[in-house]
N, C-alpha and C positions, 0 to 999 in steps of 0.2 A: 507164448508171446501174447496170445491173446488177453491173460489173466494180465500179465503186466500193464496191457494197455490201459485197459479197464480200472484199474487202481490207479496207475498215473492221473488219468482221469478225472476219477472221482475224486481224487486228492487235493490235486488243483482247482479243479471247481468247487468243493469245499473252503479251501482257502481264500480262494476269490470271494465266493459268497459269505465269509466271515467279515473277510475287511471291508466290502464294499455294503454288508448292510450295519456295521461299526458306525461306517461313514454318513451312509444316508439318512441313519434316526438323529443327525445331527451336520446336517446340508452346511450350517451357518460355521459352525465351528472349523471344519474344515474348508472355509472360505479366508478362514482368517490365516488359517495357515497356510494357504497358497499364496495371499497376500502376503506375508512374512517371504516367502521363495521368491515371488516378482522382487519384491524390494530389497532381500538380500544379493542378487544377482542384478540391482542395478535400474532394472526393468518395471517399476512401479507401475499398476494400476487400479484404474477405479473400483471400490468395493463392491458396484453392482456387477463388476464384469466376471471378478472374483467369484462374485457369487453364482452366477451365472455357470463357470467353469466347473466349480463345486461340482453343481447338482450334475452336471453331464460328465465328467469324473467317476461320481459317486453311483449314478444310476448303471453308468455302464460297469462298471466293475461288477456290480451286484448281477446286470443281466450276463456278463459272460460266466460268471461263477452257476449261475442257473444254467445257462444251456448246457455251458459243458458236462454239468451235473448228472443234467435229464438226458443227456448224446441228445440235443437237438444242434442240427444245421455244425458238427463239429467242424466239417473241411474249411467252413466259413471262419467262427469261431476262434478257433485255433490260431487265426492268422492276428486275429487280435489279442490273443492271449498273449502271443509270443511277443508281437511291439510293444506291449502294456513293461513286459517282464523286462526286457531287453534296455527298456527305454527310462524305468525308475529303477535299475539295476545303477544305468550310467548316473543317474542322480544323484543318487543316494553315496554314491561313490566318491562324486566333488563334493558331498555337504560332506560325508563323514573327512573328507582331506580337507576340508576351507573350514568346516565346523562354524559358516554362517547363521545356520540355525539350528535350536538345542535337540527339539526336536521334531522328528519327520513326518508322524500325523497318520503313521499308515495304516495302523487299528484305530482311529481318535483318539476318544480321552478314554477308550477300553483298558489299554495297554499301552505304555511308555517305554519308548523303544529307545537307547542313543543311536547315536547315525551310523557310527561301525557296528551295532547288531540288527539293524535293518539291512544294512549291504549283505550283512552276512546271512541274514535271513532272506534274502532276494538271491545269493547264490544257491542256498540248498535250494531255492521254489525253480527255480530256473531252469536248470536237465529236466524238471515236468514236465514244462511250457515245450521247451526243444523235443520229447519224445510225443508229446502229443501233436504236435505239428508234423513232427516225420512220420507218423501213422494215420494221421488227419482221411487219410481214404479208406482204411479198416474201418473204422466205425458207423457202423451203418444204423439207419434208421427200420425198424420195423413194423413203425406206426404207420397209419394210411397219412397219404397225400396234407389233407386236408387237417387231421388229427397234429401234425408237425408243424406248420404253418399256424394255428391256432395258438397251440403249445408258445409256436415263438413270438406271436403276438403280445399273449399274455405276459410272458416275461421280460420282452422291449417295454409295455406299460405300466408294470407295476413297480419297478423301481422309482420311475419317474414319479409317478403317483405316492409311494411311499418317501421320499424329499417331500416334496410339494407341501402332504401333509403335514411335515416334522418341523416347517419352514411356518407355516400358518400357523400353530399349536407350539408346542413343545417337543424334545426328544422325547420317545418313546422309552428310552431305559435312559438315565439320568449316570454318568458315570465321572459326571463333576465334584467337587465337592458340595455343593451347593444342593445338596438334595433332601428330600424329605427325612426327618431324624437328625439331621446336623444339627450340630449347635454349632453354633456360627463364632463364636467368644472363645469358647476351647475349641475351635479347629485352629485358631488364630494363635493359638501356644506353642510354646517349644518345653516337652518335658525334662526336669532339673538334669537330669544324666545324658541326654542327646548330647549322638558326638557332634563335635564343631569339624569347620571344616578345617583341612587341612593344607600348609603352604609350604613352598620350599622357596625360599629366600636367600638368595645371590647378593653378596655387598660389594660393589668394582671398585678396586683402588686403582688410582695410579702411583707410580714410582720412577723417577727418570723416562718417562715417555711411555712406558711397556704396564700397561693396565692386565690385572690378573684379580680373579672373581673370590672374593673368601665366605665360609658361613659366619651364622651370627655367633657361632663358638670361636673359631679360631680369626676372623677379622685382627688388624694390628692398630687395634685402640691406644694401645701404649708407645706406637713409634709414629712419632712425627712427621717422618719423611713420608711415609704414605699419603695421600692426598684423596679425598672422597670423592667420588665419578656420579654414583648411581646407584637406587637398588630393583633388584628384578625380581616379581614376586611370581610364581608360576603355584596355581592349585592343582594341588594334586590328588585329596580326593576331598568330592563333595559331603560335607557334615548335612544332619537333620534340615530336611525343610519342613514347615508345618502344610499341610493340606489349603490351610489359607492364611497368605503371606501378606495380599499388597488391598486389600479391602480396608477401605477407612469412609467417614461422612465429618466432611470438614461445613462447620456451619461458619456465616460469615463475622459474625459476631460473637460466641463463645467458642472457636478453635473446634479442635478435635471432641467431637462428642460420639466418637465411635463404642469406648465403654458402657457409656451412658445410655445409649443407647439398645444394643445388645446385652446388656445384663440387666434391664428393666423385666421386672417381673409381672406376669398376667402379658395380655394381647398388644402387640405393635404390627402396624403395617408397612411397607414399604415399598414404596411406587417406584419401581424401578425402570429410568429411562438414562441409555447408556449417551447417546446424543438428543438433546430436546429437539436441537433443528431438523434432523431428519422422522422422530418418533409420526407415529400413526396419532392423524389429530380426532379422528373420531371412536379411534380406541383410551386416547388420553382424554376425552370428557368423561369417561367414564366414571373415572376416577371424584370428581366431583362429591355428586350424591352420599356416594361411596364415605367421605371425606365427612360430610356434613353429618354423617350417621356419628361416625367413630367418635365427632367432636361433640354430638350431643352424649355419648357413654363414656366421653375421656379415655376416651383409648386414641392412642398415636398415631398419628397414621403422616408419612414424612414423605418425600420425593426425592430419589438419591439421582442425581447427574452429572455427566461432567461438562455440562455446558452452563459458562455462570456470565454474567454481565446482562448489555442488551437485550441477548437470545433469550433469556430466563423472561423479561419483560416481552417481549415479541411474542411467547411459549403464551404465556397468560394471558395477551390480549385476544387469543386464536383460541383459546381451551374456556377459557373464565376462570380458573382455575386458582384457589385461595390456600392450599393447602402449602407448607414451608417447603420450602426447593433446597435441596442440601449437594456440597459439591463433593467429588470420588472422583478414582482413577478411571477413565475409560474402558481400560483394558478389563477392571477386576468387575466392573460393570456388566461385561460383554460375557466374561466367563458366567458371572452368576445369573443372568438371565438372559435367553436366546432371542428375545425379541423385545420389540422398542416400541411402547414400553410394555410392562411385565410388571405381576402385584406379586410381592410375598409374602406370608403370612410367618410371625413368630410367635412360639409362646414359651413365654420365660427363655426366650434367644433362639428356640429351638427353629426350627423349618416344618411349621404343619401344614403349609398349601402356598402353592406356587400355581399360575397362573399367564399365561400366553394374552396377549391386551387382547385378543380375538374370544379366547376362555373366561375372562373375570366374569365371576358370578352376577347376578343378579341384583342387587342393593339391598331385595326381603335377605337375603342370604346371609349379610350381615346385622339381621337383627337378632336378637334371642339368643341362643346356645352355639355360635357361630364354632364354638370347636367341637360340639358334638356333631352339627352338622356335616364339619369339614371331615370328622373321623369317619362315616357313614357311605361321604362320596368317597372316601379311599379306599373303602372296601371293596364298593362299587367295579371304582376302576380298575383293582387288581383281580378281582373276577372276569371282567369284560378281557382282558389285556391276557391273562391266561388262557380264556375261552379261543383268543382269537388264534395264539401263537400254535393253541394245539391242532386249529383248525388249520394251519398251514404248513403245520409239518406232517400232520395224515396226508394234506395232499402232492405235497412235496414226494413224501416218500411214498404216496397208494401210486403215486404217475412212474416213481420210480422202477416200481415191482412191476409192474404193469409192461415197462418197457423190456425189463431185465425177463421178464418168464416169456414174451415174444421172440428174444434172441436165446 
């Protein structure tokens, strides 16, 4: 029994710690989706409070996936594991039966879950939750006093701390489409052979009062006496989506210059602010300079929003800002960049450097070799981002050994 406990355990907290640091290297995202839950259930609210919830959502997931991991404070623990389970069990239950929302957001944008294989991925997590909570007094602690209390400290702060940062900056692992190596033009494609989707089509006649459903093969096109009602189209299975579907930059004056854009070859910029009225106005001067550079080397450099009229004029007399303000979906906005506003960098369409308005480089940085620069800091940060990850999984697991060779 003991072995069993201990694996329940570690299993569960594993899981936990999967989805809740999914969630946290990307706070925002998952606010958008809780907001999609308020407002599918009727219940609307505001996106700071969304967001707010988010991060205390997100952080806690990740700390109870940690203690339980580490056996800190389990009898405690335990107790929130089990309402965590118990309580998006029942959710995920009315979405996948009302099928309000497509999807549930429980890995992010890791994994794409429908809402009946998250229900059914919350029943198998669930006899964990339950055997860990019935054994919640087995599990003892073998650290000193003081050593357990630290430990829990630690783990209460650093989730929070890891939002906070993801929320200031960027996600830490990018699992949008929008990420470095995309090309932005062919994600936008559908290849010649993707399947389409597929429908199952009802035609309702009537006939002397008594209505009865035919397909489009056998309908009675050739007897008059039928009378047409209605047709009922039900999808039945989902055909090819491309990775990116609702991204477009409508200028006010020559339409759609979405193409035109994205298949320009050599360097374009693209200042990306998903609301002007709410954007960061001393992140959005930055932009500026920036601008003034690009236009002395004729390189592009555009403002995609979907805020257009007055606000656009109100935007610029707050920024100074000269550069062409182009209009987009909000939403495809929101997905491509996490905060407001956000630079990206294209070359020949691609995505070589993306940018948190907190992160945009320096203005020297766009002088000279600006893509060998940018390839250089990529190196950078995929060395730093490794160094870090290995750094916390020695400690994850040296604390884990540590505990485990005590018991």
């Amino acid at each position: 029994m003991y072995v069993i406990n201990h694996i329940c355990r570690l299993l569960l907290g594993a899981l936990f710690i999967f989805s809740g640091f999914v969630k946290s290297i990307d706070p925002l995202g998952t606010s958008y989706k809780l907001f999609d839950y308020f407002k599918a259930g009727g219940a609307a609210i505001p996106e700071n409070i969304a967001l707010i919830l988010a991060v205390a959502l997100c952080a806690a997931e990740l700390f109870i996936g940690l203690a339980l991991f580490l056996n800190i404070k389990v009898k405690f623990v335990s107790w929130l594991s089990l309402a965590f389970m118990v309580f998006f069990t029942i959710i995920t239950l009315v979405l996948a039966l009302t099928d309000k929302v497509a999807d549930c957001g429980c890995f992010g944008d890791a994994f794409k879950l429908t809402n009946w294989q998250t229900f059914c991925k919350n029943l198998v997590i669930l006899p964990f939750a339950i055997m860990v909570f019935w054994q919640r007094k087995k599990y003892k602690e073998e650290v000193s006093i003081i050593t357990s209390w630290v430990a829990f400290s630690m783990i209460l702060i650093a989730p929070v701390i890891l939002n906070l940062y993801c929320l200031r900056h960027l996600p830490l692992i990018n699992y949008r489409p929008y990420k470095i190596g995309q090309n932005i033009w062919s994600g936008m494609q559908t290849p010649p052979n993707a399947p389409a989707d597929v429908y199952d089509i009802k035609l309702v006649y009537q006939k002397n009062g008594v209505k009865k459903e035919f397909s489009e093969q056998n309908y009675p096109w050739q007897d008059t006496t039928w009378t047409f009602v209605e047709q009922k189209t039900t999808l039945v299975k989902k055909g090819y989506v491309a990775p990116i579907h609702d991204f477009s930059i409508l200028s006010p004056t020559d339409g759609d210059i979405t193409e035109k854009i994205l298949r320009k070859q050599g360097l374009v910029y693209l200042f990306i602010a998903p609301n002007l009225t709410d954007a960061n106005i001393e992140n959005a001067k930055k932009a500026n300079e920036i601008y003034s550079i690009c236009k002395r080397r004729n390189i592009p450099f555009i403002c995609i929003s979907s805020t257009t009229g007055k606000r656009v004029e109100l935007f610029r007399s707050k920024t100074g800002a000269q550069y062409p303000i182009y209009a987009s979906d909000e939403t495809a906005l929101k997905t491509a960049m996490r905060t407001n506003p956000g630079l990206m960098m294209l070359q020949d369409g691609t995505i070589t450097g993306i940018w948190s308005g907190s992160d945009i480089p320096d203005p020297v940085f766009f002088k000279g070799n600006t893509t060998g620069k940018q390839l250089l800091a990529l190196e950078d940060a995929k060395d730093q981002l490794l160094v870090s990850v290995l750094i916390g999984v020695v400690l994850l697991f040296g604390f884990s050994l540590l505990i485990l060779r005590r018991n």
